[in-house]
N, C-alpha and C positions, 0 to 999 in steps of 0.2 A: 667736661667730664669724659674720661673714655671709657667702654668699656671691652670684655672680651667675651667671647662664647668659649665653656668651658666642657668639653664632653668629656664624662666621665666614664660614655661606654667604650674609650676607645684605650686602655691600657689603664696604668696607674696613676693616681693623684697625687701631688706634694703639697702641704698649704704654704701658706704665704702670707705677706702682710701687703695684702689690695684686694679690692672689692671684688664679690664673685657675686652674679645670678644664679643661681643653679636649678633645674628643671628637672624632678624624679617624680615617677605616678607613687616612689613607695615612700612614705613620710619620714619613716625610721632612718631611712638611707640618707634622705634631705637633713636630718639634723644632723648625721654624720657627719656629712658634708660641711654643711655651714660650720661646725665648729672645726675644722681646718683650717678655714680662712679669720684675716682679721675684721671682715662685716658681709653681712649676706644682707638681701632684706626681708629676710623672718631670720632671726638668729637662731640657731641651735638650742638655747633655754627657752624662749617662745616656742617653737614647735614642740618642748617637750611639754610644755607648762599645757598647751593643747590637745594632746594625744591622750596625759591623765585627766581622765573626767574628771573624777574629784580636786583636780586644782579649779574647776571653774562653776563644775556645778553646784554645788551647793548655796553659790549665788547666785545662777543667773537659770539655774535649770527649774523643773518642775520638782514636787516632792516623790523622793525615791528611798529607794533600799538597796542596800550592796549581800551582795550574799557568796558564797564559793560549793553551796552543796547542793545537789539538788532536791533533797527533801527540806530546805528551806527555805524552798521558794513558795509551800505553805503557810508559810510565817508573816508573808507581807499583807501588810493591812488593808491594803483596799482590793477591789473588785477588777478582775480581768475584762477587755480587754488591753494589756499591760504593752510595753516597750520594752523590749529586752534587749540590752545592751550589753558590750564589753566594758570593763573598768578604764582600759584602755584603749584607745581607738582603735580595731583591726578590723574593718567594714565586715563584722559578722553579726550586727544588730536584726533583730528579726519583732514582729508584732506575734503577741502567742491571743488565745483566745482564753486559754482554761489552763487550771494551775498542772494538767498532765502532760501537754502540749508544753509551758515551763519547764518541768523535769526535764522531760526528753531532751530539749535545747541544752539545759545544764548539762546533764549527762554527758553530751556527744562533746561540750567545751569542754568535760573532764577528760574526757580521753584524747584531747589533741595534745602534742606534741609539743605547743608552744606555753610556756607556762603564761604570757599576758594574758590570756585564754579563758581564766579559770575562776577570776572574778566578777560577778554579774551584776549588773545592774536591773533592777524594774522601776518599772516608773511607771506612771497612766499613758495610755494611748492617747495623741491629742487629736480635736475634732479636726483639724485638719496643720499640714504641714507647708512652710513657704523657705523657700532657700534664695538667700544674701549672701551676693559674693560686695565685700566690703574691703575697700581699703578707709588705711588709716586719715581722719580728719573729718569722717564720716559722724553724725549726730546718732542719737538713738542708741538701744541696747547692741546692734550689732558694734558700734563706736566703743564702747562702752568696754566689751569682751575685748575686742582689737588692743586698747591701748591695757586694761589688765593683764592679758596674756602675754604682752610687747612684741605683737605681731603687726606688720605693716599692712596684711593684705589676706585674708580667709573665705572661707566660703562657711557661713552659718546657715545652721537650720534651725528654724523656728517653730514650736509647735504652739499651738492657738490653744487656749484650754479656758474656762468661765471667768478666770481672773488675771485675763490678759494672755499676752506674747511670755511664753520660756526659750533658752538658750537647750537645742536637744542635742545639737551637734556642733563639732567644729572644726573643719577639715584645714590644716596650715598647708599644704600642700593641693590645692584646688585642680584640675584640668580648665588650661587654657585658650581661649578660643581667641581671636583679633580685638575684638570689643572691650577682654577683661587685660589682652596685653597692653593694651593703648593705656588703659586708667594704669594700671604698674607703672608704664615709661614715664607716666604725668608726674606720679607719685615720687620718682627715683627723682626726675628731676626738680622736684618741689625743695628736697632735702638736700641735695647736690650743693 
């Protein structure tokens, strides 16, 4: 198998039809990427199918509510303290304590710029949180997300709640360190 390093900071990209790895901290840009070439190893529909929360959670998450206004964040049915997320993954998740502490969060998502922004999620706080970076072939619920979303390799978050492990997070674009590089090369070359 060969492969190449492709730096995208250094001018402009062409795609092509051969494998590319590609390295970006910003996710959005990483599906960009990937659907240039003809195979990365998180495709471009995987990463996107992970960025919409609603492609995964409703299986695999906690019970939530989706809302875009901030006086509807009165509306949800259970007791603070909540998880307040994006619809969309844009690491602007915060824990709120009280439904004014919500508003506020909402409010300030209404006034950005970016419209993925603008839809919210709440969910319960879980009693505590554990993070899986997982590649594919992996057992268990992080396995599980991996091969639904058709991601070879993520970093989940888990949150603990009275009736087991939920899916709260799901990053397709993970920060890599030597240890998580190594399981990748494993992985490339399993499928190779």
């Amino acid at each position: 198998m060969y492969a190449d390093i492709l730096d995208i900071s250094q001018g402009h990209v062409e795609g092509g039809d051969f494998t590319v790895f590609i390295r970006t901290k910003n996710q959005y840009l990483g599906a960009v990427y990937a659907s240039l070439f003809r195979r990365s190893i998180n495709p471009s529909y995987a990463i996107y199918n992970a960025l919409n929360r609603l492609y995964w959670l409703p299986k695999y998450g906690p019970h939530f509510f989706v809302f875009s206004d901030e006086e509807a964040v009165e509306k949800v049915d259970f007791k603070p303290p909540w998880l307040l997320a994006t619809v969309w993954r844009l690491g602007l998740d915060v824990s709120v304590t009280s439904v004014e502490g919500a508003k506020s969060v909402v409010e300030h998502r209404n006034y950005m710029r970016n419209p993925l922004a603008k839809g919210s999620i709440a969910m319960p706080k879980p009693k505590e949180v554990r993070k899986v970076f997982a590649v594919s072939g992996i057992d268990g619920i992080a396995g599980e997300v991996l091969r639904s979303l058709g991601l070879k390799y993520a970093e989940i978050t888990l949150g603990v709640y009275d009736d087991g492990e939920r899916v709260i997070d799901v990053d397709p674009v993970p920060e890599l360190d030597e240890a998580r590089a190594r399981l990748l090369a494993e992985v490339g070359l399993e499928e190779a």
